[in-house]
VEXFISE-395872 format. One record per residue: residue in one letter; x, y, z of N, C-alpha, C in turn. Coordinates in steps of 0.001 Angstrom, whole numbers, always signed. Layout:
# VEXFISE-395872
rec residuo->a | nX->X | nY->Y | nZ->Z | caX->X | caY->Y | caZ->Z | cX->X | cY->Y | cZ->Z
...
//
This chain:
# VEXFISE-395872
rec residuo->x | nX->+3517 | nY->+5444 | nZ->-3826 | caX->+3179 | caY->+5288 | caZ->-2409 | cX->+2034 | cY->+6232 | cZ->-2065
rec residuo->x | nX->+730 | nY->+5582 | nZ->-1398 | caX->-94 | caY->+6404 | caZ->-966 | cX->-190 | cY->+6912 | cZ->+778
rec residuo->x | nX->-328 | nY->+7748 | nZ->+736 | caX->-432 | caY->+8096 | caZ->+2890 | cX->-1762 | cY->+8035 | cZ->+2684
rec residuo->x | nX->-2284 | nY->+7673 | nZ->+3942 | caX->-3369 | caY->+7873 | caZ->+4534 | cX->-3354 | cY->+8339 | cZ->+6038
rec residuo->x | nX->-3998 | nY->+9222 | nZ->+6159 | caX->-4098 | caY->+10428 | caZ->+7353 | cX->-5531 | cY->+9591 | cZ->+8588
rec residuo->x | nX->-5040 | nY->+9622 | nZ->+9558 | caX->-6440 | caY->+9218 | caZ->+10481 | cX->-6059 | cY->+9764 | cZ->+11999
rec residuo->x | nX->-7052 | nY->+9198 | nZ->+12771 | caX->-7346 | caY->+9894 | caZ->+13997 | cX->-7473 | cY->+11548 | cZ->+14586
rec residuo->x | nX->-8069 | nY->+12503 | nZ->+13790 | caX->-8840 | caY->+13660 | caZ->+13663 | cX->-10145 | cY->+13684 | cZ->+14422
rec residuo->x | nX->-10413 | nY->+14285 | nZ->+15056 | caX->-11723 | caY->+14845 | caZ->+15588 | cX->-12180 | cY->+15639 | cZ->+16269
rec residuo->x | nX->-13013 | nY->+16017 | nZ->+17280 | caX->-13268 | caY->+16894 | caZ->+17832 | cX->-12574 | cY->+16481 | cZ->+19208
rec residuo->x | nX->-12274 | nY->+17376 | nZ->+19982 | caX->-11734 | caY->+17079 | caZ->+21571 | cX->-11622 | cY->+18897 | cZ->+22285
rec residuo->x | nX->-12016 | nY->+18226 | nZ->+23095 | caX->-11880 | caY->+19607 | caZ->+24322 | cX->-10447 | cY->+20109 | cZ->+24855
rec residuo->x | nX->-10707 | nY->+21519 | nZ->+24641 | caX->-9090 | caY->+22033 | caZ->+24904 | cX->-8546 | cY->+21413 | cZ->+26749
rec residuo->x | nX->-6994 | nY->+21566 | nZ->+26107 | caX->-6420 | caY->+20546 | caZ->+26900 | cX->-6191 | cY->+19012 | cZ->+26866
rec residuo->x | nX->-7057 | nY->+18757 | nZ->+25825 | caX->-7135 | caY->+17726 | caZ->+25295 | cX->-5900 | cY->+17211 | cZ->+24368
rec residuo->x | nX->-6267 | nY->+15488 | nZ->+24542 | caX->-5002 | caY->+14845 | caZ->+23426 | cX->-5789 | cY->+13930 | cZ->+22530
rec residuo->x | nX->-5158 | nY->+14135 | nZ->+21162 | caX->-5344 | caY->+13265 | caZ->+19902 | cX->-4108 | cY->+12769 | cZ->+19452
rec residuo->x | nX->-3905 | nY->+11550 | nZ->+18618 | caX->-3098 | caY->+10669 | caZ->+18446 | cX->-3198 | cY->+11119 | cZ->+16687
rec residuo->x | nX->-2535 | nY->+11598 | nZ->+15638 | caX->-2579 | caY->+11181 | caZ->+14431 | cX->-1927 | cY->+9879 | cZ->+13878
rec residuo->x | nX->-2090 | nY->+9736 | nZ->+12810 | caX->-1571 | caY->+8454 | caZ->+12327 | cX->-1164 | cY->+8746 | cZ->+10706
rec residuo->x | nX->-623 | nY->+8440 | nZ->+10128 | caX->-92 | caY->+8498 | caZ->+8564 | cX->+347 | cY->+7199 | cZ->+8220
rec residuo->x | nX->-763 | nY->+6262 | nZ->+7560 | caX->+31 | caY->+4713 | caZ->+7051 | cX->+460 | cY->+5327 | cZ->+5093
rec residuo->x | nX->+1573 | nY->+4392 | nZ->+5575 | caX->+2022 | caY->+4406 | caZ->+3966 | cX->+1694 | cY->+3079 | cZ->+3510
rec residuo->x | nX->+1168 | nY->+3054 | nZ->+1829 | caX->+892 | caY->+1716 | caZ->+1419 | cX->+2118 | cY->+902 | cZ->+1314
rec residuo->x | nX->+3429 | nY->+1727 | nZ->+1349 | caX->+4811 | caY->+959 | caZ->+933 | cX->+6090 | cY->+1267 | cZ->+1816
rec residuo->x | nX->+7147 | nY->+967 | nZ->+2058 | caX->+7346 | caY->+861 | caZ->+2868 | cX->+8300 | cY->+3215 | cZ->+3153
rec residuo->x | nX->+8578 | nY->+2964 | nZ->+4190 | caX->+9195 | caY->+4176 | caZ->+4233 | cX->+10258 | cY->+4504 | cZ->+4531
rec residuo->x | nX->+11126 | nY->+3139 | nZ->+4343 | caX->+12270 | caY->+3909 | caZ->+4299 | cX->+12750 | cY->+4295 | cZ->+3114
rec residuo->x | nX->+12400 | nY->+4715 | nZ->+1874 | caX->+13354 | caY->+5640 | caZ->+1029 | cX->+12601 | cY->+7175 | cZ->+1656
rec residuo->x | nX->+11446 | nY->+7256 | nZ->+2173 | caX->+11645 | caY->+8415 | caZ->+2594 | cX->+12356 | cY->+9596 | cZ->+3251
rec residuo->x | nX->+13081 | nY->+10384 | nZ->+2674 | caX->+14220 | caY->+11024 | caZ->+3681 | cX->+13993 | cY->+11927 | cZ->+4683
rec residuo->x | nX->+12481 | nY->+12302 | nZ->+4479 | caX->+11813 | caY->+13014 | caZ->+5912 | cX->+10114 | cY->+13034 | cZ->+5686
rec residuo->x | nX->+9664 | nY->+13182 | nZ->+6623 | caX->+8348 | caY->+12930 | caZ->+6958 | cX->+7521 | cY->+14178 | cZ->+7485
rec residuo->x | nX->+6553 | nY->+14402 | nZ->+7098 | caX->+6391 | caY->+15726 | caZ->+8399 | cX->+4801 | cY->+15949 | cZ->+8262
rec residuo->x | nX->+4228 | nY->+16537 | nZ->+9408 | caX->+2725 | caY->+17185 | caZ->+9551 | cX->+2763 | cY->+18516 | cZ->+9189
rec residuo->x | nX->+1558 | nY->+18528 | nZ->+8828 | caX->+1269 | caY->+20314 | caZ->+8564 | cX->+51 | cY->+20529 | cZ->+8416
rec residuo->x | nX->-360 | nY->+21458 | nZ->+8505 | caX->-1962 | caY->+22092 | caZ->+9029 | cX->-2188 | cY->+23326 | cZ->+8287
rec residuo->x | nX->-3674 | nY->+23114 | nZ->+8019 | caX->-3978 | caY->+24006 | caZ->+7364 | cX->-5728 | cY->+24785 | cZ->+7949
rec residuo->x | nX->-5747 | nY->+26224 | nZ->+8678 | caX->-6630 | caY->+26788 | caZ->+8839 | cX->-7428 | cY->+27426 | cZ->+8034
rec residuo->x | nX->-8439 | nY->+27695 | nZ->+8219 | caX->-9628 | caY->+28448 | caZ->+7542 | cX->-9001 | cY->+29869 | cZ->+7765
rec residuo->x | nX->-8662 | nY->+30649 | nZ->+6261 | caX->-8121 | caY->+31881 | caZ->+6809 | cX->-6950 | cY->+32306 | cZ->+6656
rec residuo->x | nX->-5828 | nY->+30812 | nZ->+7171 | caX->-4290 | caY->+31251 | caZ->+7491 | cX->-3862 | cY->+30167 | cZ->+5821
rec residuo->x | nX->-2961 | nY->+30237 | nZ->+6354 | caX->-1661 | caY->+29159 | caZ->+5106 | cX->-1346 | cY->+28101 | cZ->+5808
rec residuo->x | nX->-797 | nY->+27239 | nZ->+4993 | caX->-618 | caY->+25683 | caZ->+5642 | cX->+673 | cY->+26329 | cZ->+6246
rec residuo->x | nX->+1181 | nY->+25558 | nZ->+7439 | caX->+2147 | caY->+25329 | caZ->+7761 | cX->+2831 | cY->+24423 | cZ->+8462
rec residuo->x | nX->+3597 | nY->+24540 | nZ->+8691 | caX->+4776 | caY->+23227 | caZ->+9348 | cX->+4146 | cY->+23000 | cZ->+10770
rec residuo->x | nX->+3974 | nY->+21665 | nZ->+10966 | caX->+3773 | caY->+21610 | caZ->+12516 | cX->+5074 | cY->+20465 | cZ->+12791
rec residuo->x | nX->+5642 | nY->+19542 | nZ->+12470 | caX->+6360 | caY->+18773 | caZ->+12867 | cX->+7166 | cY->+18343 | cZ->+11525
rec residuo->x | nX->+8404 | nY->+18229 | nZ->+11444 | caX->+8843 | caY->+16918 | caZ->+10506 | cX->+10405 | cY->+16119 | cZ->+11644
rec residuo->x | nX->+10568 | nY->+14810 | nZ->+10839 | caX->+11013 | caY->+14119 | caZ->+11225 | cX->+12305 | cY->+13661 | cZ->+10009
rec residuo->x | nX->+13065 | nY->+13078 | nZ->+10142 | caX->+14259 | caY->+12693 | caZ->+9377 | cX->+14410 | cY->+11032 | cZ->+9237
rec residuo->x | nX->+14899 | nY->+10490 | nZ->+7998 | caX->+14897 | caY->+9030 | caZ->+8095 | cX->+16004 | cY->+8642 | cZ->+9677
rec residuo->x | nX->+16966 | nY->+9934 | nZ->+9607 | caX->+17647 | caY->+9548 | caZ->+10752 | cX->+16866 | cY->+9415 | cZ->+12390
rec residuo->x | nX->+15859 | nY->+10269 | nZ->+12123 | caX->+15065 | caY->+10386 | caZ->+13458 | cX->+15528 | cY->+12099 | cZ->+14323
rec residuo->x | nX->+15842 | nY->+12532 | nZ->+13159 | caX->+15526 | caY->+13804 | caZ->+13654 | cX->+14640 | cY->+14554 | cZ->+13346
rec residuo->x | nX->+14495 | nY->+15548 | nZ->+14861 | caX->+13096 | caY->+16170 | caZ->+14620 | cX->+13144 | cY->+17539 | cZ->+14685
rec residuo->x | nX->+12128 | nY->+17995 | nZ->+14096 | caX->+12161 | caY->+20014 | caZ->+13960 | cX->+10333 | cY->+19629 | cZ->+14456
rec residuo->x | nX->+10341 | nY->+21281 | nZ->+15275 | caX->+8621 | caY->+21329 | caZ->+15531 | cX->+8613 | cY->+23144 | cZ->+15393
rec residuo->x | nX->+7376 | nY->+23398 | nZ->+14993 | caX->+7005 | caY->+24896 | caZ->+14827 | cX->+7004 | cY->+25446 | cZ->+16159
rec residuo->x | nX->+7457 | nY->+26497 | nZ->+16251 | caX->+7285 | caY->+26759 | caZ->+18115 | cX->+6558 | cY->+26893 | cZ->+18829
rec residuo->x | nX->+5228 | nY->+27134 | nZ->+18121 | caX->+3565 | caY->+27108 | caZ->+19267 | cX->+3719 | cY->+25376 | cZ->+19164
rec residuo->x | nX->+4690 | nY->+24694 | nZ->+18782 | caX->+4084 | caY->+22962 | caZ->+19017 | cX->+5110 | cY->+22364 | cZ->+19926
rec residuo->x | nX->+6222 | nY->+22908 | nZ->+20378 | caX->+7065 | caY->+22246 | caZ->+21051 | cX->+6477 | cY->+22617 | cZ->+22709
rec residuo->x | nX->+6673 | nY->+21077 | nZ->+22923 | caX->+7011 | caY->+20867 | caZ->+24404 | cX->+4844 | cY->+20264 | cZ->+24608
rec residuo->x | nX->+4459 | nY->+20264 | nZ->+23472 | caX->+2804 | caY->+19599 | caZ->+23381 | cX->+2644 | cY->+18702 | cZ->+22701
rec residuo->x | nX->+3237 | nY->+18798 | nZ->+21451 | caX->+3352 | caY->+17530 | caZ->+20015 | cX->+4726 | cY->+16670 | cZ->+19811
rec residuo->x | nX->+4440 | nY->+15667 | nZ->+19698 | caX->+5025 | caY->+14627 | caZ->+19635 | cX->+5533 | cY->+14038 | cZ->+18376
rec residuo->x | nX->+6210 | nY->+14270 | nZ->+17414 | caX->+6261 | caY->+13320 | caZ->+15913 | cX->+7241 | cY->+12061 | cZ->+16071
rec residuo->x | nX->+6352 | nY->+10869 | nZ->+15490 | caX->+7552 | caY->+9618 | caZ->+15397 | cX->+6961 | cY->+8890 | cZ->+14057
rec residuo->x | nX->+7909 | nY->+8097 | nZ->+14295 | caX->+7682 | caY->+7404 | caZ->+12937 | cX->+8173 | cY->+6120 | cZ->+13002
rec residuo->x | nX->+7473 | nY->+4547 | nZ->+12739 | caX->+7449 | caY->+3722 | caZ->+12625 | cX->+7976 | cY->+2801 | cZ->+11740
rec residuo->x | nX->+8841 | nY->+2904 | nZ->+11200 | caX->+9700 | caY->+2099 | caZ->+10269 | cX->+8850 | cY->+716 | cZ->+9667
rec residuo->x | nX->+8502 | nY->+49 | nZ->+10838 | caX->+7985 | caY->-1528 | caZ->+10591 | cX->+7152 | cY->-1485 | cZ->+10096
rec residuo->x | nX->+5711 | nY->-505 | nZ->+10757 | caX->+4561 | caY->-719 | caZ->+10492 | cX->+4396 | cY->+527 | cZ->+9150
rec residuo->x | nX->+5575 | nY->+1306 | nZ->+8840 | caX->+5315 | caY->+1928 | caZ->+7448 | cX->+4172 | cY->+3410 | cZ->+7536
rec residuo->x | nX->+4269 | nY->+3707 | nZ->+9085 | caX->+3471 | caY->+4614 | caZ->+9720 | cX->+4090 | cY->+5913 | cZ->+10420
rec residuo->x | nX->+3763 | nY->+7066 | nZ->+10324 | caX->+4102 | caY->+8608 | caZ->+10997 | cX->+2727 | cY->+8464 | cZ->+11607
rec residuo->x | nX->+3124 | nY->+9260 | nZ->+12480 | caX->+2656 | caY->+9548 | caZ->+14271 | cX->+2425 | cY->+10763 | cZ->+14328
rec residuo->x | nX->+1785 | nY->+11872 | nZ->+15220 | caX->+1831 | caY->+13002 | caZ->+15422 | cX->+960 | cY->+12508 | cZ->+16973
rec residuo->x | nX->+1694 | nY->+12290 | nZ->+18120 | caX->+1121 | caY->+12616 | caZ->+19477 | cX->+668 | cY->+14193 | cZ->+19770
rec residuo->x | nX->-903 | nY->+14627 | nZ->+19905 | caX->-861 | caY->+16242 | caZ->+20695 | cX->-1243 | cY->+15757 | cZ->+21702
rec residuo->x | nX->-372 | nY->+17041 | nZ->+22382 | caX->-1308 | caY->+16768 | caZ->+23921 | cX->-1298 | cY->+18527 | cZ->+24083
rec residuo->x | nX->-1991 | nY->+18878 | nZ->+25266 | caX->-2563 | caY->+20038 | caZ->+25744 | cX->-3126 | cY->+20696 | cZ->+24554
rec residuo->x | nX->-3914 | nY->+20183 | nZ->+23760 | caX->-4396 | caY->+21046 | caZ->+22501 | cX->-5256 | cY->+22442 | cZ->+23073
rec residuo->x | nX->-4830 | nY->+23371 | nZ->+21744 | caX->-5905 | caY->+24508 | caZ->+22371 | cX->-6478 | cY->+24780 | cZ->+20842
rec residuo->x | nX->-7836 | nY->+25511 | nZ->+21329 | caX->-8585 | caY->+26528 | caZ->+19926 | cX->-8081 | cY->+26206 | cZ->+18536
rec residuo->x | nX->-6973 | nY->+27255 | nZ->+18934 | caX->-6349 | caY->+27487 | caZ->+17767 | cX->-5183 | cY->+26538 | cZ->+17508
rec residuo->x | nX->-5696 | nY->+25111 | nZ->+17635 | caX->-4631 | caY->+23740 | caZ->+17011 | cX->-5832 | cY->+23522 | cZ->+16261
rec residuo->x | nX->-6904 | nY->+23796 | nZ->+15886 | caX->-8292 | caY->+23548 | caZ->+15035 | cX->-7624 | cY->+23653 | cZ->+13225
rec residuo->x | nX->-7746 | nY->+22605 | nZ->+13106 | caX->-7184 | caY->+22932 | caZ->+11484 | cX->-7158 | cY->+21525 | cZ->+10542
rec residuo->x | nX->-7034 | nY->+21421 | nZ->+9125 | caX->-7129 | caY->+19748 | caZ->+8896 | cX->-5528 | cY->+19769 | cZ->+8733
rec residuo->x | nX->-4958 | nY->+18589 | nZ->+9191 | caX->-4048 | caY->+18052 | caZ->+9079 | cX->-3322 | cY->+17059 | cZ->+8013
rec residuo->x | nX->-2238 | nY->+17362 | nZ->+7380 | caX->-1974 | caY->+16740 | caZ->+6728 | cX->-441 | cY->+15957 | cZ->+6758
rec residuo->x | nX->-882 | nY->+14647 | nZ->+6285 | caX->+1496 | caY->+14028 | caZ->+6363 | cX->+1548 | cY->+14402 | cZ->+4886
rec residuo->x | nX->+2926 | nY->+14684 | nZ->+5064 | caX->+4132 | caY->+14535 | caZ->+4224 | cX->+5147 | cY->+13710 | cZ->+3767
rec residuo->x | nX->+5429 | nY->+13375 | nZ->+2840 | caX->+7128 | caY->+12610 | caZ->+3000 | cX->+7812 | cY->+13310 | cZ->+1687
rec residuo->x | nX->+8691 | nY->+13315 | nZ->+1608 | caX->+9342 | caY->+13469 | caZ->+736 | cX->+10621 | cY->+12412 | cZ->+603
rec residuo->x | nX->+10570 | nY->+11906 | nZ->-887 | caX->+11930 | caY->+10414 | caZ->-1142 | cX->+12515 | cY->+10890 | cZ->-2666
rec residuo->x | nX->+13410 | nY->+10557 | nZ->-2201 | caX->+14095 | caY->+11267 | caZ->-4005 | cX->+14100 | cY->+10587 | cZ->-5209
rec residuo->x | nX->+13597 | nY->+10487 | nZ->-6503 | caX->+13688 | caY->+10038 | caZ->-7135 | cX->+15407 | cY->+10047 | cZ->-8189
rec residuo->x | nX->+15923 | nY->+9706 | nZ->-8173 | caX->+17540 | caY->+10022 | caZ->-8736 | cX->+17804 | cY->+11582 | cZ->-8028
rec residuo->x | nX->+18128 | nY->+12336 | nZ->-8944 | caX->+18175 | caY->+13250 | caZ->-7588 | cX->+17297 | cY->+14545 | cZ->-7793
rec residuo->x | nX->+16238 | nY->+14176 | nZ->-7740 | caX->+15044 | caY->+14837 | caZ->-7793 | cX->+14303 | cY->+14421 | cZ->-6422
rec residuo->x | nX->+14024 | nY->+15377 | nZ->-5872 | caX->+12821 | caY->+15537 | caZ->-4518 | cX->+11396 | cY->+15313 | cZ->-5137
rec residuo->x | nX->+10242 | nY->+14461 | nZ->-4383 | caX->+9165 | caY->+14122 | caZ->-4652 | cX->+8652 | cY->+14417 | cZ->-3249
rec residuo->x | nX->+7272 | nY->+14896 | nZ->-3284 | caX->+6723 | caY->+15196 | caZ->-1969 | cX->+5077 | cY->+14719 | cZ->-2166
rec residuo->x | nX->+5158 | nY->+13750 | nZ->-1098 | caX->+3648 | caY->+12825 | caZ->-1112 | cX->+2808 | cY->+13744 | cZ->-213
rec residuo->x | nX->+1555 | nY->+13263 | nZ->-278 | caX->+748 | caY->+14015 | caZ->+392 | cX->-820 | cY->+13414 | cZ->+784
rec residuo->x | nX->-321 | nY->+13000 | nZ->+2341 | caX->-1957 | caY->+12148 | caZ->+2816 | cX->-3410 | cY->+13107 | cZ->+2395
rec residuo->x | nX->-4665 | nY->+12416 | nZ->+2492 | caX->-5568 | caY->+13318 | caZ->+2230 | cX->-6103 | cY->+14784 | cZ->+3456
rec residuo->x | nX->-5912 | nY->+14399 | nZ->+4627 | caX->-5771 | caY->+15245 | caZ->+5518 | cX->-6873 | cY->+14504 | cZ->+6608
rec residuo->x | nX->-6938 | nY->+15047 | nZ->+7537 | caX->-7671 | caY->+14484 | caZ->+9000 | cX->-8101 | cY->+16158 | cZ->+9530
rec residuo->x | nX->-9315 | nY->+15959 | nZ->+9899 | caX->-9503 | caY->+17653 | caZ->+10629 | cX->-9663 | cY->+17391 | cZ->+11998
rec residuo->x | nX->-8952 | nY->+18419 | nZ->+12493 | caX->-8909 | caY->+18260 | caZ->+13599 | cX->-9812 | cY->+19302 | cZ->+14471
rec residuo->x | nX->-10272 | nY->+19470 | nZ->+15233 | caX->-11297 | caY->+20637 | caZ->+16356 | cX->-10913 | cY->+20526 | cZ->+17586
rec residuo->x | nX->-10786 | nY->+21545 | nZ->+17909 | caX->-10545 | caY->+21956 | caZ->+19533 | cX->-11897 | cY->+22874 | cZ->+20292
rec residuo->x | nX->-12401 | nY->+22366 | nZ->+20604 | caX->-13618 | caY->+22837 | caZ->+21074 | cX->-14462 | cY->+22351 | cZ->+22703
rec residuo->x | nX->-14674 | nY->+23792 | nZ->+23235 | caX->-15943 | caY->+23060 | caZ->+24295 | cX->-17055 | cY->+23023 | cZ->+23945
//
């Protein structure tokens, strides 16, 4: 299964961007899904994941601004931001992880960059 990462770009703080993560196959053996970001400087980290059940965890500078869902039909993860600031500037990347027998596998879209800028 390949991800592909889209809707990245530049936007003015306060601003909202929509991500997108299509999978070439379908997603439900995936058992969770998740975004993560990576700055010039810092370490990647967690911004959102999601559960095949539809549960969700968010990093705490992202709750109550970012949005994660996930699309079953269309085989697609979501990342809604809204009120972006500065420092949400980073490329973005999905995740999934699906188990192979009982071994964990963790996919990995190519990434989307994102800018927060006036």
């Amino acid at each position: 299964v390949q991800l592909q990462a889209s809707g990245g770009g530049l936007v003015q703080p306060g601003g909202s961007l929509r991500l997108s993560c299509a999978a070439s196959g379908s997603i439900f053996s995936f058992v969770a899904m998740g975004w993560y970001r990576h700055a010039p400087g810092k370490q990647r980290e967690l911004v959102a994941a999601i559960t095949s059940g539809g549960s969700t965890n968010y990093a705490d500078s992202m709750k109550g601004r970012f949005t994660i869902s996930r699309d079953n039909a269309k085989n697609t993860l979501y990342l809604q931001m809204n009120s972006l600031k500065p420092e949400d500037t980073a490329v973005y990347y999905c995740n999934a992880v699906a188990y192979i027998g009982p071994i964990p596998h963790d996919y990995w879209g190519q990434g989307t960059q994102v800018t927060v800028s006036s």
